[in-house]
C-alpha positions in Angstrom: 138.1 80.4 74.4 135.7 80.4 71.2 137.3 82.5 68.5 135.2 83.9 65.5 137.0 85.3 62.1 134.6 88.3 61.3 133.8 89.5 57.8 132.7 92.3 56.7 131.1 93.1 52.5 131.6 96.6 52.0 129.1 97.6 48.9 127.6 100.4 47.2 124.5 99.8 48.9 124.7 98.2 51.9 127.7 96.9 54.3 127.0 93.5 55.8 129.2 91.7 58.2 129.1 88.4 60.0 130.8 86.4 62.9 132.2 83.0 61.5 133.3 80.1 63.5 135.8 77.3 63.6 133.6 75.4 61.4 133.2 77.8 59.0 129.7 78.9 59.9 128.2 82.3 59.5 126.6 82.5 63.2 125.4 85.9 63.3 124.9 88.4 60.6 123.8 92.3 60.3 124.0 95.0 57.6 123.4 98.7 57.7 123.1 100.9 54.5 126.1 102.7 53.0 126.4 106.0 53.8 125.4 108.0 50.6 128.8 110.0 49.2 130.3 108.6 52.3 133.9 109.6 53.2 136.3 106.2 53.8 136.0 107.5 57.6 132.7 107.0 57.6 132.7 103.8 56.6 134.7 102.7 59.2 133.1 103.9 61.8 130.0 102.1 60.2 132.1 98.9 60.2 133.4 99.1 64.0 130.2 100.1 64.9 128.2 96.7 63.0 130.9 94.5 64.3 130.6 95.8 67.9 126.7 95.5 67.7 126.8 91.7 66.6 129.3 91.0 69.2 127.1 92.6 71.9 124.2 90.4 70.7 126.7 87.4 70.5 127.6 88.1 74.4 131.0 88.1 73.2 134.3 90.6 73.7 137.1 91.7 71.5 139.2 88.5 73.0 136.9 86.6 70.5 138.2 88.1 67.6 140.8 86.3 65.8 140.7 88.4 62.8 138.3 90.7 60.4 138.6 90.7 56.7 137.4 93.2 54.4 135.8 92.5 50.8 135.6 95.9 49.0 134.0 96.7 45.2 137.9 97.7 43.5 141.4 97.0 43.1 143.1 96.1 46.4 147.4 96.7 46.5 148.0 93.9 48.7 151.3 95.6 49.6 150.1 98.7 50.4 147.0 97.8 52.4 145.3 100.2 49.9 142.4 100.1 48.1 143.7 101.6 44.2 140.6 102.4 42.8 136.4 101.5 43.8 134.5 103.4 41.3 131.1 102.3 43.2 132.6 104.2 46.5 134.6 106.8 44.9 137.8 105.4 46.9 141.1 106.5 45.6 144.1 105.3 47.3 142.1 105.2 50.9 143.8 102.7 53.3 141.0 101.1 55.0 143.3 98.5 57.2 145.3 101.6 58.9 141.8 103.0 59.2 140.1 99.8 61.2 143.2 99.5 62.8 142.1 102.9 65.2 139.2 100.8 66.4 141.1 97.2 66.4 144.9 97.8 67.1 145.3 94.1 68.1 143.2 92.3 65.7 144.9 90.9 62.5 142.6 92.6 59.5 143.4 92.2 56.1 141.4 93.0 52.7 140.2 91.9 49.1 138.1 92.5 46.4 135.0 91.2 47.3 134.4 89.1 44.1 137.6 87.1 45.1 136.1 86.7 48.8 133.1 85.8 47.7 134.9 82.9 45.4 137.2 81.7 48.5 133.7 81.6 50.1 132.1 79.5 48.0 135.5 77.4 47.6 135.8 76.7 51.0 132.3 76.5 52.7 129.9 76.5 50.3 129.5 74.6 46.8 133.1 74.3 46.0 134.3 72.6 49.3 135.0 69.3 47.5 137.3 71.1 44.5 141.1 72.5 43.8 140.3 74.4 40.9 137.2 76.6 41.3 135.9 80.1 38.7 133.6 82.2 40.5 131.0 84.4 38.3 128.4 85.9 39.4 126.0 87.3 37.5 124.7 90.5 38.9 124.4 94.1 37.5 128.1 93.7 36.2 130.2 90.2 36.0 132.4 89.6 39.3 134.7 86.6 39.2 137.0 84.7 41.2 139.9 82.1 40.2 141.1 79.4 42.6 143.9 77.2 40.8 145.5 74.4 43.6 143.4 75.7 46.4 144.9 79.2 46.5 143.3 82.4 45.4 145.0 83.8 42.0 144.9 87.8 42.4 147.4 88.5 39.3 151.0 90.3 39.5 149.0 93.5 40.6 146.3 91.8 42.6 143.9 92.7 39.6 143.1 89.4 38.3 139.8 87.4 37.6 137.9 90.1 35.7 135.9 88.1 34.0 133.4 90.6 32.7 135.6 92.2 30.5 137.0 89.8 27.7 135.6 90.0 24.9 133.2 88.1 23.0 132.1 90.4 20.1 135.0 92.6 18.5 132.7 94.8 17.0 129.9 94.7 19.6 128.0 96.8 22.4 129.9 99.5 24.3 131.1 98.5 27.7 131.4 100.7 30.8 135.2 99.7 31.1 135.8 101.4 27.7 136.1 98.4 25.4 133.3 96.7 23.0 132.0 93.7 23.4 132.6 92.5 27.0 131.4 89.3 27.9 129.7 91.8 30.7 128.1 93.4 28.0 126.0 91.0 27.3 125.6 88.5 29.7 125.0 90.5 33.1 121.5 91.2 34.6 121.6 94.4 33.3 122.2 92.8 29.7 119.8 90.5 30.7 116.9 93.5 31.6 118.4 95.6 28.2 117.6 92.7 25.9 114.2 91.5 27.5 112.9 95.6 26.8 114.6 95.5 23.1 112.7 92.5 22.6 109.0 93.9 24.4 109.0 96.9 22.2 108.7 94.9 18.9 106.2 92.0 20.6 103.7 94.3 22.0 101.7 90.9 22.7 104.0 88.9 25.0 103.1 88.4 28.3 105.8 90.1 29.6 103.9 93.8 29.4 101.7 92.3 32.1 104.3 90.9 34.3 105.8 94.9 34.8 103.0 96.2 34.6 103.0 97.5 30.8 106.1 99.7 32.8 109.7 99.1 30.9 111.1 100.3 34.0 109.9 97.7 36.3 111.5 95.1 34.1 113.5 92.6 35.9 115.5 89.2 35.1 112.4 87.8 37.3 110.1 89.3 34.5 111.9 87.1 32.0 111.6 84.0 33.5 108.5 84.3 34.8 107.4 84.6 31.8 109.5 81.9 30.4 107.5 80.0 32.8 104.1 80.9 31.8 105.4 79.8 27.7 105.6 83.2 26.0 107.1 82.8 23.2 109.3 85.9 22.9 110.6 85.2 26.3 111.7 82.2 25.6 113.4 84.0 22.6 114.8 86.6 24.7 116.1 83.8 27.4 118.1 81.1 24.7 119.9 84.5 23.0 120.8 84.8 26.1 122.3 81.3 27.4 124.0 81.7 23.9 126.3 84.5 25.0 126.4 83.2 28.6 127.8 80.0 27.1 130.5 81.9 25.1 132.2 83.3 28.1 131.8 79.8 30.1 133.1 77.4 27.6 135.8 80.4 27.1 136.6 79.9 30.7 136.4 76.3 30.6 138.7 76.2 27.8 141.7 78.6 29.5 141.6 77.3 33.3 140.3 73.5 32.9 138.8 73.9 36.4 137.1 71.5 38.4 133.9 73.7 38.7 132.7 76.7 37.4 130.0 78.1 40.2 127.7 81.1 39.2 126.1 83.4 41.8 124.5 86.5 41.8 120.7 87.0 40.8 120.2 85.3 37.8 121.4 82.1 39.1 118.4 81.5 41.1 116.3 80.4 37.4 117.8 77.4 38.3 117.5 74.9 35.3 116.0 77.2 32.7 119.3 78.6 32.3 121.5 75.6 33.5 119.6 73.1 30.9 120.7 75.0 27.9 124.2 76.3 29.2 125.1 72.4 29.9 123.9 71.7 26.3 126.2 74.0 24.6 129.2 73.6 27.0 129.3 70.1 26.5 129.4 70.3 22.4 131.7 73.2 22.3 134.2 72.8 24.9 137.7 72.0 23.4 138.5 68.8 25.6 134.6 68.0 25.7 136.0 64.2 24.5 138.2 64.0 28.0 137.1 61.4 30.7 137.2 64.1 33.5 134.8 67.3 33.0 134.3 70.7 34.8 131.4 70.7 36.7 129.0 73.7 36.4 127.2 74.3 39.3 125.3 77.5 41.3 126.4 79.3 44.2 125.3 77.8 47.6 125.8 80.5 50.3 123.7 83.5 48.2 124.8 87.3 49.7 126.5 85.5 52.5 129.4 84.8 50.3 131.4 87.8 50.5 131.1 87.9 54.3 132.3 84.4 54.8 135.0 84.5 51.8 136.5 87.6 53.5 136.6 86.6 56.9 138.2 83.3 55.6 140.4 85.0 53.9 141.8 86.7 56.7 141.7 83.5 58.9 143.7 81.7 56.5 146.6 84.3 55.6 
């Protein structure tokens, strides 16, 4: 009998999940939106009732399940079961796995946080397949990350770890959400990303970039930027090395505490492809502190997109 792990992303906006199979596979995926100010019942029965849906359309019963894995925004207490703290759901202490288990009694179901399933993800089907070591950050309105040291997910003493967003690179520097100054998240998100492309606009009232959104800060985008890096506006292209400089800051600090076999960025930005990687490679390879050694970290982008987090999870929970 065919078996599928099933993962499911649990976000602020949306909740996608996905059957895999035995060869690691995302056969069938689906999402529905997140219920606004949803309760954590509510989200289950969203979950039970996607999972249920895909299996329909797969022709499939709950004999099929081997497992379901969770990847939440937050903190996850691997010995309670409980989710500590999402800020992005408002979840406090909710047990999500006794929750599911109403729907799925028999089924093994187990839950991360979903920047750590989408780095097992990556590490096991998508652009890290062929590594031991592996740093997952993606690059999306905060900074996730993920650490894989010796093919095992690191999670920290208090299953906290891999924060990446929130060292710092700048003592003195920009406010962060997470009440510190000068997170690397600070400055090198998407959202840092859209802050400095406006800052930069309201002094150049020539650049190219006013037509791009429309002459309408608000529909500023990272696509804006490099767009417009594209078409050769100078002030983009301003706007877009200030930024590979503070990227770089936190990667060769990365680099320089794990020594991994790959770094692999996700999240929106990393679709610019080589206008960001050309630069980043430039810098990391004069600045990293064992840049004379025979064997290098690899830097590459994320293969498996928004399908990361649904494949990491339900991996996650196959491989417990």
């Amino acid at each position: 009998m065919k078996k599928y792990a099933i993962g499911v992303d649990i976000g602020g906006t949306n909740i996608a999940a996905g059957f895999i199979d035995d060869d690691n596979q995302l056969v069938l995926k689906a999402s529905v939106e997140t219920p606004k100010n949803g309760s954590a019942d509510e989200i289950i029965v969203c979950i039970a009732s996607l999972i249920e849906k895909l299996a329909k359309r797969l022709g499939i019963t709950r004999e099929n399940y081997a497992c379901i894995g969770m990847g939440v925004p937050g903190t996850v207490n691997k010995e309670s079961g409980k989710i500590e703290f999402a800020n992005n759901l408002s979840f406090h202490d909710e047990d999500l796995i006794e929750m599911l288990k109403k729907y799925y009694e028999e089924i093994p179901i187990t839950m991360n946080n979903d920047a750590n399933a989408a780095a097992y993800g990556e590490f096991v089907a998508g652009a890290g397949k062929e590594a031991d070591s592996l740093i997952m950050v993606t690059l999306g309105t905060g900074i996730g990350g993920g650490i894989i040291i010796d093919r095992k997910l690191y999670e920290g003493s208090n299953f906290a770890a891999g924060e990446l967003g929130h060292f710092v690179i700048n003592c003195e520097g920009i406010p962060c959400n997470c009440g510190r100054k000068g997170c690397f998240e600070a400055y090198a998100s998407a959202t840092a990303l859209i802050e400095q492309t406006k800052a930069a606009m309201k002094k150049e009232k020539e650049s190219i970039l006013w037509e791009l959104c429309d002459y309408n800060l608000e529909k500023v985008e990272g696509k804006t930027l490099f767009d417009s890096v594209r078409l050769l506006d100078k002030t983009a292209e301003k706007v877009m090395n200030q930024y590979i400089y503070y990227l770089s800051v936190g990667i060769i600090d990365i680099i320089n505490i794990f020594q991994p076999d790959m770094v692999c960025i996700g999240g929106g930005i990393s679709k610019a492809g080589d206008l960001i990687l050309d630069g980043l490679l430039k810098r990391v390879q004069k600045e990293d502190y064992a840049r004379t050694s025979s064997r290098q970290t690899k830097i590459v982008f994320a293969q498996l997109e928004n399908d990361a987090g649904i494949i990491g999870a339900g991996l996650l929970a196959r491989d417990v």
